[in-house]
PyMOL Python script that loads the backbone (N, CA, C, O; Angstrom):
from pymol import cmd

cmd.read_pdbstr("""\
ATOM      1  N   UNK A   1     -27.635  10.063  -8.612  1.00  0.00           N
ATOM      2  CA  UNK A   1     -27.359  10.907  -7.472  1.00  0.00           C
ATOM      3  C   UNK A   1     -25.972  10.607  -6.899  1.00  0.00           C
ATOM      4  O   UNK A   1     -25.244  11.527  -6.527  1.00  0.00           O
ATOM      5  N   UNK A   2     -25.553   9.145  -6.816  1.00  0.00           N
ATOM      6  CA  UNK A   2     -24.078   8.906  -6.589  1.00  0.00           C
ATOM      7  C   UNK A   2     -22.891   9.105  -7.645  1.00  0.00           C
ATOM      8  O   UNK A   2     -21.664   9.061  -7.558  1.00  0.00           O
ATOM      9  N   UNK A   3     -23.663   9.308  -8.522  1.00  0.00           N
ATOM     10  CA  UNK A   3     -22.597   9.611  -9.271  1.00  0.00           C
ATOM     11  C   UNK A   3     -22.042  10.969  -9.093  1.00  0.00           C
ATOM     12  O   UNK A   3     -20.850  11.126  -8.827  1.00  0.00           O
ATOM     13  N   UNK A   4     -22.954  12.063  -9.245  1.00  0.00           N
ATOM     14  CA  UNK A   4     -23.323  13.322  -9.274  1.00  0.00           C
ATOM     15  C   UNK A   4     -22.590  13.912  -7.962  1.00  0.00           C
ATOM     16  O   UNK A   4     -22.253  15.092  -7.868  1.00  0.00           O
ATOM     17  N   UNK A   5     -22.325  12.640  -6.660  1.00  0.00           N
ATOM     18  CA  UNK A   5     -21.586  13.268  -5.221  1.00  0.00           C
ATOM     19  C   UNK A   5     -20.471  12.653  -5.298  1.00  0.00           C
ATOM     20  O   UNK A   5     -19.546  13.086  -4.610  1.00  0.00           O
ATOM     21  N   UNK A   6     -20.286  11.658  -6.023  1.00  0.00           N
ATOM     22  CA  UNK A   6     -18.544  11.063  -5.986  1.00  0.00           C
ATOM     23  C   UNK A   6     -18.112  12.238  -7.144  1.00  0.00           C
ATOM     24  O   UNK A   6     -16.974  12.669  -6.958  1.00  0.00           O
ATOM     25  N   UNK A   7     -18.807  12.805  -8.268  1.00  0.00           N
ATOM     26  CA  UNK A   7     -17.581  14.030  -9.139  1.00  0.00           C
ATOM     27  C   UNK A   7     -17.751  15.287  -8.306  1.00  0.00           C
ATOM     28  O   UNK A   7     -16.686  15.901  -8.255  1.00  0.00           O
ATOM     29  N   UNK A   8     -18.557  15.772  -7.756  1.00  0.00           N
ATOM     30  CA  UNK A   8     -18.126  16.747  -6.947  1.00  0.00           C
ATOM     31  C   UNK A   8     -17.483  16.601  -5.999  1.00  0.00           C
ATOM     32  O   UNK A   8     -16.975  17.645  -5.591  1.00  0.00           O
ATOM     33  N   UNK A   9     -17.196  15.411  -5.243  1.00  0.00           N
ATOM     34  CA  UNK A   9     -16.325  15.678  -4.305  1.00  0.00           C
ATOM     35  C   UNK A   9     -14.648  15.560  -4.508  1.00  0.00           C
ATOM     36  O   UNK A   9     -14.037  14.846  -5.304  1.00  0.00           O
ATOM     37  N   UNK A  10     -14.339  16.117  -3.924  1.00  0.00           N
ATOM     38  CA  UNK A  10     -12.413  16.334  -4.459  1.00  0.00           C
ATOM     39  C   UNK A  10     -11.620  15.092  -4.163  1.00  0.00           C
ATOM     40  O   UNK A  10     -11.989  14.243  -3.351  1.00  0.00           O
ATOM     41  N   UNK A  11     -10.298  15.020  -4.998  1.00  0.00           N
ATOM     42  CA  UNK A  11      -9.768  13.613  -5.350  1.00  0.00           C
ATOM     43  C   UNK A  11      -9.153  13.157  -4.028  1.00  0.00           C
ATOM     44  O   UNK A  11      -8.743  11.997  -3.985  1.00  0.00           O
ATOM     45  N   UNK A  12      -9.017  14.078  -2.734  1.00  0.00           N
ATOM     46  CA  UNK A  12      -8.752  13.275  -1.810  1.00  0.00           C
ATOM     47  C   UNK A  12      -9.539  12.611  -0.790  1.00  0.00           C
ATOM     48  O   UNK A  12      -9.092  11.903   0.113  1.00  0.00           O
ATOM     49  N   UNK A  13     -11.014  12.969  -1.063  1.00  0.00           N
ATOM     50  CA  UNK A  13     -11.857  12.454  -0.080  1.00  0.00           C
ATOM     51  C   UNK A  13     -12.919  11.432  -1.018  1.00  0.00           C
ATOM     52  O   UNK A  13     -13.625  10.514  -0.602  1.00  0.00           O
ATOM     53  N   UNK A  14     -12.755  11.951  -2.453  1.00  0.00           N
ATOM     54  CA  UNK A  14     -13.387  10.518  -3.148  1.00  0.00           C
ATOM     55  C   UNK A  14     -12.702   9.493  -3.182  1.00  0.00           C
ATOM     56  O   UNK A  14     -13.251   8.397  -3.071  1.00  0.00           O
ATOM     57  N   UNK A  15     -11.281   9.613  -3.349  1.00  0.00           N
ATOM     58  CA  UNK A  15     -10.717   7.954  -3.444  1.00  0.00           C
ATOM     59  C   UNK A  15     -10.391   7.431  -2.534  1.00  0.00           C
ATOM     60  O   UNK A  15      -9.934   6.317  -2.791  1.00  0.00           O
ATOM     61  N   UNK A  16     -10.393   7.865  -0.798  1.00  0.00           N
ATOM     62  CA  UNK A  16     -10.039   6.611  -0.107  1.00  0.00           C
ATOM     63  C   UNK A  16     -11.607   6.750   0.234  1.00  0.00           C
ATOM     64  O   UNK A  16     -11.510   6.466   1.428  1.00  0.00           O
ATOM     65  N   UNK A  17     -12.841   6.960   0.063  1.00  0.00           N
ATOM     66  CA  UNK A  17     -13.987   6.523   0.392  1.00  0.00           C
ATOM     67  C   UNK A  17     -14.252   5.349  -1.116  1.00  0.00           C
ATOM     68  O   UNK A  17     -14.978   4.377  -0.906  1.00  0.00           O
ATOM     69  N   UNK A  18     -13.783   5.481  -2.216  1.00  0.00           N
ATOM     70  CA  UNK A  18     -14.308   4.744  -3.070  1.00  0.00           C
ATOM     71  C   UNK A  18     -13.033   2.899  -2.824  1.00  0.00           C
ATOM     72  O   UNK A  18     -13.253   1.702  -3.006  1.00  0.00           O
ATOM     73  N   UNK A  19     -12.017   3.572  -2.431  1.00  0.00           N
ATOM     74  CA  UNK A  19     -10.985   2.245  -1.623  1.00  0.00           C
ATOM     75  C   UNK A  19     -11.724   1.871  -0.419  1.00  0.00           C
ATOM     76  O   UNK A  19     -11.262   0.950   0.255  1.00  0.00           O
ATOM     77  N   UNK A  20     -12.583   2.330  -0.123  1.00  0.00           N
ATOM     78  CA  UNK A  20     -12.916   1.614   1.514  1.00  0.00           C
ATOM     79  C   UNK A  20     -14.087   1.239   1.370  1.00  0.00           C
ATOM     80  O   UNK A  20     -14.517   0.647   2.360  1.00  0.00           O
ATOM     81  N   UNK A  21     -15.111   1.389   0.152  1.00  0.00           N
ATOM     82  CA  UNK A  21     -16.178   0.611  -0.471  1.00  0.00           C
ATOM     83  C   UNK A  21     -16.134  -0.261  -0.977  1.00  0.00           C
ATOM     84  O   UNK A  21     -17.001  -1.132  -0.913  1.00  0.00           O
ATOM     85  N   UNK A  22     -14.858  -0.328  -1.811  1.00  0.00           N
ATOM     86  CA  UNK A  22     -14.386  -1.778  -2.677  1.00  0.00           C
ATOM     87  C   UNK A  22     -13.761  -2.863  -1.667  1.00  0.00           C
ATOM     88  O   UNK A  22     -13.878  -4.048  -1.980  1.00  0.00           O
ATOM     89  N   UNK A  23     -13.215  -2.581  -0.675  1.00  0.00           N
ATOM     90  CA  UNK A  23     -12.397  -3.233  -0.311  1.00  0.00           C
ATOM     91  C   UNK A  23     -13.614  -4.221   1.012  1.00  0.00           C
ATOM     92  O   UNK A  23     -13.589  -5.418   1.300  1.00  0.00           O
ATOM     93  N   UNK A  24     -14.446  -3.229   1.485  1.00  0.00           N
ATOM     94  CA  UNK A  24     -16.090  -3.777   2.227  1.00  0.00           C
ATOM     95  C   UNK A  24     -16.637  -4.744   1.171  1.00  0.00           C
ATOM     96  O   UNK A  24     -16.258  -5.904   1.338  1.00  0.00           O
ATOM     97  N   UNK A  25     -17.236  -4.584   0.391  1.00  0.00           N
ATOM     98  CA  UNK A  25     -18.063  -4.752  -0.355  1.00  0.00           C
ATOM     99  C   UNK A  25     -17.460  -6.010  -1.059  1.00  0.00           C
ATOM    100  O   UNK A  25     -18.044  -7.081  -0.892  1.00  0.00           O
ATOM    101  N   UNK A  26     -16.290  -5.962  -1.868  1.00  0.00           N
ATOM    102  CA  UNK A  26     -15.154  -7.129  -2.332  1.00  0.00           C
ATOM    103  C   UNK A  26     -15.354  -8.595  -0.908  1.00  0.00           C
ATOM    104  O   UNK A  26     -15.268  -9.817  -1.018  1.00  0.00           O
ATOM    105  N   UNK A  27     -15.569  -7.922   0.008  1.00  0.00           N
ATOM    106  CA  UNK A  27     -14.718  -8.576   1.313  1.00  0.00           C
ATOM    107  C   UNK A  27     -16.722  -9.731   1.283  1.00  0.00           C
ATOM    108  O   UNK A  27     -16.920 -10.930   1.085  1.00  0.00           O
ATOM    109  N   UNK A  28     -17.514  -8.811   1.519  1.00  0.00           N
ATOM    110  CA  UNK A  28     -19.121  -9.247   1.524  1.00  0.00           C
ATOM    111  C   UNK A  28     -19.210 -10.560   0.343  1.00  0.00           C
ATOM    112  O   UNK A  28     -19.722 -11.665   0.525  1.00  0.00           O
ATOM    113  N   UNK A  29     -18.373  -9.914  -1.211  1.00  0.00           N
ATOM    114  CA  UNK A  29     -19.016 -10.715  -1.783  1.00  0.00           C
ATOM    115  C   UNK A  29     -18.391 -12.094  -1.657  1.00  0.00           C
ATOM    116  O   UNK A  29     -19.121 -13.040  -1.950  1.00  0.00           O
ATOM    117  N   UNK A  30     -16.822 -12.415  -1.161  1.00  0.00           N
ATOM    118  CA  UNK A  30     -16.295 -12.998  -0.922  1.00  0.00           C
ATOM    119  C   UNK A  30     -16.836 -14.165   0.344  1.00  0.00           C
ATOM    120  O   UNK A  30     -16.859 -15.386   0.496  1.00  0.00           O
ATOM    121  N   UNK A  31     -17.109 -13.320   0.858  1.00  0.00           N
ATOM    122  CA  UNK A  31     -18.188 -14.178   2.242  1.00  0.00           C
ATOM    123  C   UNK A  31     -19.112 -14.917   2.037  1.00  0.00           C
ATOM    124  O   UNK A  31     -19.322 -16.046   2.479  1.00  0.00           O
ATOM    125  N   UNK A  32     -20.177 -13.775   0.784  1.00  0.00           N
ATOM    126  CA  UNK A  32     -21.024 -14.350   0.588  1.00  0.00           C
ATOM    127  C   UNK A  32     -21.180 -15.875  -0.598  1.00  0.00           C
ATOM    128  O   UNK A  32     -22.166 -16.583  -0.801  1.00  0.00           O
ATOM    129  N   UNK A  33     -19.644 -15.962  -1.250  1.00  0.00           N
ATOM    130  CA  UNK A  33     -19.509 -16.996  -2.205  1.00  0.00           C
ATOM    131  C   UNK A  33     -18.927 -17.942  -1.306  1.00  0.00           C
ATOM    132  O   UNK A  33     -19.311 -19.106  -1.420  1.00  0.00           O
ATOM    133  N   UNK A  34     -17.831 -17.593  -0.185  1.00  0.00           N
ATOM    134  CA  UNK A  34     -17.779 -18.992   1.039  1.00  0.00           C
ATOM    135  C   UNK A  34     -18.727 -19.334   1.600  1.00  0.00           C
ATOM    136  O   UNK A  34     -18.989 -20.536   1.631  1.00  0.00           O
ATOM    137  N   UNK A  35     -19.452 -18.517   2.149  1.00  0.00           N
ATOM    138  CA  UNK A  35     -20.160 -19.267   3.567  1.00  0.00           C
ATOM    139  C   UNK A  35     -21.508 -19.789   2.710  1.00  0.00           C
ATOM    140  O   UNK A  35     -21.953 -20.846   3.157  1.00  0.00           O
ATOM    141  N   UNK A  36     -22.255 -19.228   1.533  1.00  0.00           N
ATOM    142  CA  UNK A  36     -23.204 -19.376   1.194  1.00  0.00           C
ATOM    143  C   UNK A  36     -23.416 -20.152  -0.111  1.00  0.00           C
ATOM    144  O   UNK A  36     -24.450 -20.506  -0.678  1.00  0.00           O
ATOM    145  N   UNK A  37     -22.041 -20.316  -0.431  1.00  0.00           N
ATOM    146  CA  UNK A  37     -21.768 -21.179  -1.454  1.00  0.00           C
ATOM    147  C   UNK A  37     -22.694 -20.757  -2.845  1.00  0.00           C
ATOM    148  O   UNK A  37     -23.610 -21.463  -3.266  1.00  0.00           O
ATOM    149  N   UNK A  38     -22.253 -19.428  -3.482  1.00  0.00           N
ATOM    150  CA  UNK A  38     -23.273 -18.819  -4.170  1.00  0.00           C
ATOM    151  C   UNK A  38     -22.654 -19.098  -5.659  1.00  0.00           C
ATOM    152  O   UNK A  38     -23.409 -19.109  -6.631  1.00  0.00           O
ATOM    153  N   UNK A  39     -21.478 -19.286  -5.775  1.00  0.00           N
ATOM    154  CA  UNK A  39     -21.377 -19.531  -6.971  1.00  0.00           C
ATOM    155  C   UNK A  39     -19.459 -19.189  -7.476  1.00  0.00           C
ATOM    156  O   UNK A  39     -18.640 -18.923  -6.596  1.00  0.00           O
ATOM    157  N   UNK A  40     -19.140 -19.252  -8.666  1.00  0.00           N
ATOM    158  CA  UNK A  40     -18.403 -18.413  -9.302  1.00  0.00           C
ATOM    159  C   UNK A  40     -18.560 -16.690  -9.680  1.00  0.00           C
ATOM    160  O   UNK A  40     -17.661 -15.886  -9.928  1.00  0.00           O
ATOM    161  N   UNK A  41     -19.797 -16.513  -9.628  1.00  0.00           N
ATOM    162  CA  UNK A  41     -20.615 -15.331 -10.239  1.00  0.00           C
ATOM    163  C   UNK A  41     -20.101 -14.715  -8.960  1.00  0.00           C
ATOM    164  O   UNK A  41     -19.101 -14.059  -9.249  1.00  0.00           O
ATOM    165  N   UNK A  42     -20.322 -14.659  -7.865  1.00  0.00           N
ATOM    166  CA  UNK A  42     -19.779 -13.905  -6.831  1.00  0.00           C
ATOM    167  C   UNK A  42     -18.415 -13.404  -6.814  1.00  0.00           C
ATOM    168  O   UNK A  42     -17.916 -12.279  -6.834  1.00  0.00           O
ATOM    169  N   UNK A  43     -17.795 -15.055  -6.753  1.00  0.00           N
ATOM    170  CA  UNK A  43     -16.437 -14.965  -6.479  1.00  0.00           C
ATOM    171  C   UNK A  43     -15.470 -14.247  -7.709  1.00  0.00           C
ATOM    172  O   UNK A  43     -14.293 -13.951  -7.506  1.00  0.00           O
ATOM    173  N   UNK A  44     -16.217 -14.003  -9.109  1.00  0.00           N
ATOM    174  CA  UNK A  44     -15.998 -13.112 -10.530  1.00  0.00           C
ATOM    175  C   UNK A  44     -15.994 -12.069 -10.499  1.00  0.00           C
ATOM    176  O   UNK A  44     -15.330 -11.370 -11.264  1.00  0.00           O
ATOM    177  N   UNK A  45     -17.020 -11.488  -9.258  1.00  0.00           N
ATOM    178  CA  UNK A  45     -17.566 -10.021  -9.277  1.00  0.00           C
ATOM    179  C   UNK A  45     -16.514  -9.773  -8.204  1.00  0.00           C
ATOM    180  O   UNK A  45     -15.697  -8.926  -8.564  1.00  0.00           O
ATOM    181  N   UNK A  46     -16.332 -10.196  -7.168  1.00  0.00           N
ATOM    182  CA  UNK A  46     -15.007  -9.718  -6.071  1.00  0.00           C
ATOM    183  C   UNK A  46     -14.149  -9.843  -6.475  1.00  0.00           C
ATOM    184  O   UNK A  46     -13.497  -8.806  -6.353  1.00  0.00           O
ATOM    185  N   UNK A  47     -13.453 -10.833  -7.142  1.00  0.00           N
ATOM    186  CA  UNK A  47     -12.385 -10.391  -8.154  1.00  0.00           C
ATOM    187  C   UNK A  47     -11.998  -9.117  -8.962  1.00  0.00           C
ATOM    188  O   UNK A  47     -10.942  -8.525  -9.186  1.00  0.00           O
ATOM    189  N   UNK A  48     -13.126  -8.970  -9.256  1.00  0.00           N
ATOM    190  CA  UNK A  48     -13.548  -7.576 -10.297  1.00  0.00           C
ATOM    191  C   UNK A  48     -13.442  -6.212  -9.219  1.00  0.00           C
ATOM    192  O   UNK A  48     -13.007  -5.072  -9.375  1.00  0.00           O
ATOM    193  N   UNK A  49     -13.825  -6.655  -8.502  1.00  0.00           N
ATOM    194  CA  UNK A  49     -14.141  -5.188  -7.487  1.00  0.00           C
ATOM    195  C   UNK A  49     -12.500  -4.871  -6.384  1.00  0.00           C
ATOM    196  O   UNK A  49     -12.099  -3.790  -5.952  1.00  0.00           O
ATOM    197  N   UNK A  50     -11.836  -6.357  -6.199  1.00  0.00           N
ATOM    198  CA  UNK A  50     -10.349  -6.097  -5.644  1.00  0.00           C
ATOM    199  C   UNK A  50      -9.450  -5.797  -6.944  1.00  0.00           C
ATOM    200  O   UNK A  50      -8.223  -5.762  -6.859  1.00  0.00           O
ATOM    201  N   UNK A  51      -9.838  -5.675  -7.628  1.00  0.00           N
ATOM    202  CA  UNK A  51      -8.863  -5.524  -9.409  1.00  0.00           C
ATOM    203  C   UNK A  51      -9.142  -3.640  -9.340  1.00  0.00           C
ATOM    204  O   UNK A  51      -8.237  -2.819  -9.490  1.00  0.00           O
ATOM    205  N   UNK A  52     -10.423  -3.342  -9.110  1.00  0.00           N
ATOM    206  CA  UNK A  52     -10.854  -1.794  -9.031  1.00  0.00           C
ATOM    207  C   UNK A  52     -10.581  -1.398  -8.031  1.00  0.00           C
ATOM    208  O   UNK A  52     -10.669  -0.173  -8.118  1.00  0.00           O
ATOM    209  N   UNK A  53     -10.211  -1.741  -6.828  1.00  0.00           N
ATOM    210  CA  UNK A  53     -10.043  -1.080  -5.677  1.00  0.00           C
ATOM    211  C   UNK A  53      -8.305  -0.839  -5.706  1.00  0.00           C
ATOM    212  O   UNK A  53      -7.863   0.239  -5.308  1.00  0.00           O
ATOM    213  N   UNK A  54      -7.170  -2.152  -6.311  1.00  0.00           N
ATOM    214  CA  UNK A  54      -6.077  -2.225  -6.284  1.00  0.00           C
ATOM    215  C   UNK A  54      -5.490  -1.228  -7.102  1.00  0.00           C
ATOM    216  O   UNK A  54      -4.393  -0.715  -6.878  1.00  0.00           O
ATOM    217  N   UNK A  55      -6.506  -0.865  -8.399  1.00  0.00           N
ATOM    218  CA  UNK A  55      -6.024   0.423  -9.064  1.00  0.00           C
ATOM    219  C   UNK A  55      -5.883   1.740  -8.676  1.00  0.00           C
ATOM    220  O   UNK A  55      -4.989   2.579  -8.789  1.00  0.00           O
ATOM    221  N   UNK A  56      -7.376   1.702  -8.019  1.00  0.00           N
ATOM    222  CA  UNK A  56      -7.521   2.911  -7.353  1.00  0.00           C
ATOM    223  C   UNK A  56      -6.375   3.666  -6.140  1.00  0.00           C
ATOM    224  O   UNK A  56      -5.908   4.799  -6.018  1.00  0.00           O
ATOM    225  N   UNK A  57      -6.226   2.283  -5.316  1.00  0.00           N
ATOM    226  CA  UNK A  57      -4.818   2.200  -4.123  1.00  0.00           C
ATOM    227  C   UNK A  57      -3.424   2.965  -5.096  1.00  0.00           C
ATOM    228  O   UNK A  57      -2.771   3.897  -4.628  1.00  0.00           O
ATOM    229  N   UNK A  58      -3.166   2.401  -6.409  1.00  0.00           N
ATOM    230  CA  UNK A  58      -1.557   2.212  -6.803  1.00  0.00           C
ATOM    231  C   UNK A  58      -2.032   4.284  -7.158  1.00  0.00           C
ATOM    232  O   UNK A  58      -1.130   5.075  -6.880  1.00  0.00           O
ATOM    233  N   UNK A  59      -2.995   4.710  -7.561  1.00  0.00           N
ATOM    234  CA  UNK A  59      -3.430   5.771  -8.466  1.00  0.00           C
ATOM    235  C   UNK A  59      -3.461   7.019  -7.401  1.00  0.00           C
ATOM    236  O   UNK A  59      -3.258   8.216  -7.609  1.00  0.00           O
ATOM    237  N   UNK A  60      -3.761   6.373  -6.271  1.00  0.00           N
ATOM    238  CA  UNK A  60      -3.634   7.567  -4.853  1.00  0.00           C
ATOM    239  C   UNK A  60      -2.124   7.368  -4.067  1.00  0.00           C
ATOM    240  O   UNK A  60      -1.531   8.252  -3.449  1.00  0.00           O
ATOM    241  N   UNK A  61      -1.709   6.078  -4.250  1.00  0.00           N
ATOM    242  CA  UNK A  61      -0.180   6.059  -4.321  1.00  0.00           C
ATOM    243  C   UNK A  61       0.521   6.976  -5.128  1.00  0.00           C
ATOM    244  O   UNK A  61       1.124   7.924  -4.626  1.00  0.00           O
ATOM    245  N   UNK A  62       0.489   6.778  -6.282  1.00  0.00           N
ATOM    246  CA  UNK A  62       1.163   7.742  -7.226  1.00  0.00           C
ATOM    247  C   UNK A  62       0.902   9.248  -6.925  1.00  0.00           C
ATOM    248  O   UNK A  62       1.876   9.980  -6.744  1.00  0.00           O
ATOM    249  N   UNK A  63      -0.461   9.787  -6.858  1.00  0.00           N
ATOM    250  CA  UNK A  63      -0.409  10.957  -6.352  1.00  0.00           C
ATOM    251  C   UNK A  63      -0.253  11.303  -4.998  1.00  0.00           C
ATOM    252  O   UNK A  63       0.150  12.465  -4.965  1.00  0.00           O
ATOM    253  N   UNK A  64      -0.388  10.824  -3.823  1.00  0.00           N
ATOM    254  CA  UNK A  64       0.676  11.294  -2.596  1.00  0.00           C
ATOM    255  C   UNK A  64       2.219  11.302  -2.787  1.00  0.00           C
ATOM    256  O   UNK A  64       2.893  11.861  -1.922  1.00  0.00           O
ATOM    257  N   UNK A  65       2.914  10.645  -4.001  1.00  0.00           N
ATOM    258  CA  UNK A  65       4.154  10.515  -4.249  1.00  0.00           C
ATOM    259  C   UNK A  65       4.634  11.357  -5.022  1.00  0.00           C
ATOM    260  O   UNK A  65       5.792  11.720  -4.816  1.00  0.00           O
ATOM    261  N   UNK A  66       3.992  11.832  -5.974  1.00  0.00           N
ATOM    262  CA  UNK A  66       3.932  13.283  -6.912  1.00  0.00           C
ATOM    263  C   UNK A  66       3.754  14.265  -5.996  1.00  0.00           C
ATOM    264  O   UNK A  66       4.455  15.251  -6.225  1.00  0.00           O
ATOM    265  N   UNK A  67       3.073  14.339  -5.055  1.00  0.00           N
ATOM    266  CA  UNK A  67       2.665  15.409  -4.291  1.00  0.00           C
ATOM    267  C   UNK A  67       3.739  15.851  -3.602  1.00  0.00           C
ATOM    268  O   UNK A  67       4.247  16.956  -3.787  1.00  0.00           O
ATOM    269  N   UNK A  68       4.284  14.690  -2.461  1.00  0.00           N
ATOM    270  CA  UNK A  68       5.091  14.671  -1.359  1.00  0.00           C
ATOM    271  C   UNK A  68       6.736  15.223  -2.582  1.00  0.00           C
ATOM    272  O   UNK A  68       7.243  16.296  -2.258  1.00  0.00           O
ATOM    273  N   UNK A  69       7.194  14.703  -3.444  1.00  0.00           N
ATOM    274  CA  UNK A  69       8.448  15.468  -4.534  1.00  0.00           C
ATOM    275  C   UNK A  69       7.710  16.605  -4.903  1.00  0.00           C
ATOM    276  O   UNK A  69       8.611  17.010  -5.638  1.00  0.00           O
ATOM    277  N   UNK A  70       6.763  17.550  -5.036  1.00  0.00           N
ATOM    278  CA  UNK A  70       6.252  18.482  -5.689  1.00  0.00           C
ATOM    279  C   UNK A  70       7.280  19.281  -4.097  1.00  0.00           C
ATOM    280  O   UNK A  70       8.288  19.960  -3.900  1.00  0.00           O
ATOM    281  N   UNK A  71       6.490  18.801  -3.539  1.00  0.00           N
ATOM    282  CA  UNK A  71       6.709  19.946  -2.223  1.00  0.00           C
ATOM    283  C   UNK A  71       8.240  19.766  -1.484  1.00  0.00           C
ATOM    284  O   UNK A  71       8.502  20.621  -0.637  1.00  0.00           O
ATOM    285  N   UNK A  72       9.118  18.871  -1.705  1.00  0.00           N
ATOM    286  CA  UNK A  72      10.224  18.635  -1.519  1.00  0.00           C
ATOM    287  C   UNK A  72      11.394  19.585  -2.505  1.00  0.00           C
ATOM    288  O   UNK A  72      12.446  20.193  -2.305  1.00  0.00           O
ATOM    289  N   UNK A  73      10.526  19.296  -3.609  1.00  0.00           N
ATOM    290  CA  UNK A  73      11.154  20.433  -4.957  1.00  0.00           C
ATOM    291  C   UNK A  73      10.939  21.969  -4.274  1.00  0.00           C
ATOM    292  O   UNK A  73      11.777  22.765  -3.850  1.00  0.00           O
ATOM    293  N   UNK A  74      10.215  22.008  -4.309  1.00  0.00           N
ATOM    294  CA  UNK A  74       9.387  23.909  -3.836  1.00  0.00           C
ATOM    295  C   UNK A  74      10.030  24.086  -2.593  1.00  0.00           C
ATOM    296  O   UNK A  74      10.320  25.261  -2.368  1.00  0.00           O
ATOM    297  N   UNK A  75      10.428  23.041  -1.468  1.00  0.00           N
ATOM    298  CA  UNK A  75      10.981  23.233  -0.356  1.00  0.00           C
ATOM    299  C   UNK A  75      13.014  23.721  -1.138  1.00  0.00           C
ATOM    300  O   UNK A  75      13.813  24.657  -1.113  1.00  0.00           O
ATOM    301  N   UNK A  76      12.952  23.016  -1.421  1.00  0.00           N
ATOM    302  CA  UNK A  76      14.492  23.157  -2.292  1.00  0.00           C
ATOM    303  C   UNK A  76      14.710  24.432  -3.013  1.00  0.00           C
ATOM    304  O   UNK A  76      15.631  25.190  -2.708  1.00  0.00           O
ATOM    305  N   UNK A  77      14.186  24.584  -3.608  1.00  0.00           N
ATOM    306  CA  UNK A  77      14.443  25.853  -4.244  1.00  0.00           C
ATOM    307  C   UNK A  77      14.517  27.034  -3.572  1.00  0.00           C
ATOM    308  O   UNK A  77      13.950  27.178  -2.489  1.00  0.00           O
ATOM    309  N   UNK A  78      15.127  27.863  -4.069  1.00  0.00           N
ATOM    310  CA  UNK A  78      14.811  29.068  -2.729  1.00  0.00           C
ATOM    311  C   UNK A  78      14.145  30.310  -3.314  1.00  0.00           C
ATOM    312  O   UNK A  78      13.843  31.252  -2.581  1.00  0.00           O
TER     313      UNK A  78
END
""", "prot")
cmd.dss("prot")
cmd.show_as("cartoon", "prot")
cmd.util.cbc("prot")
cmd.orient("prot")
């Protein structure tokens, strides 16, 4: 079912909700390997999940930056 609502929804409202899950969730498991002393296995998986969230960031970078010259071009031209 989550899968099925993150592809229908459009690339600007899925990726900073899927950046602001990783970056929660990264942050939890991180907590939960300090304060609770749970392991490497935690601190492997938040690793993993700030590695997916940092891609996601550079990938919505790139397209607000494509976007913002798309429309700078189209503004230019006459």
């Amino acid at each position: 079912m989550l899968g099925l609502i993150l592809r229908v929804l459009p690339f600007w409202v899925r990726e900073p909700l899927l950046i602001v899950f990783g970056v929660v969730f990264a942050g939890f498991l991180f907590y939960v390997a300090a304060a609770r002393e749970g392991g490497w296995a935690a601190v492997g998986i938040g690793a993993g999940v700030v590695l997916f969230t940092a891609v996601r960031i550079h990938t919505v970078r790139q397209a607000w930056q494509a976007r913002r010259l798309l429309k700078e071009a189209g503004e230019a031209a006459p």
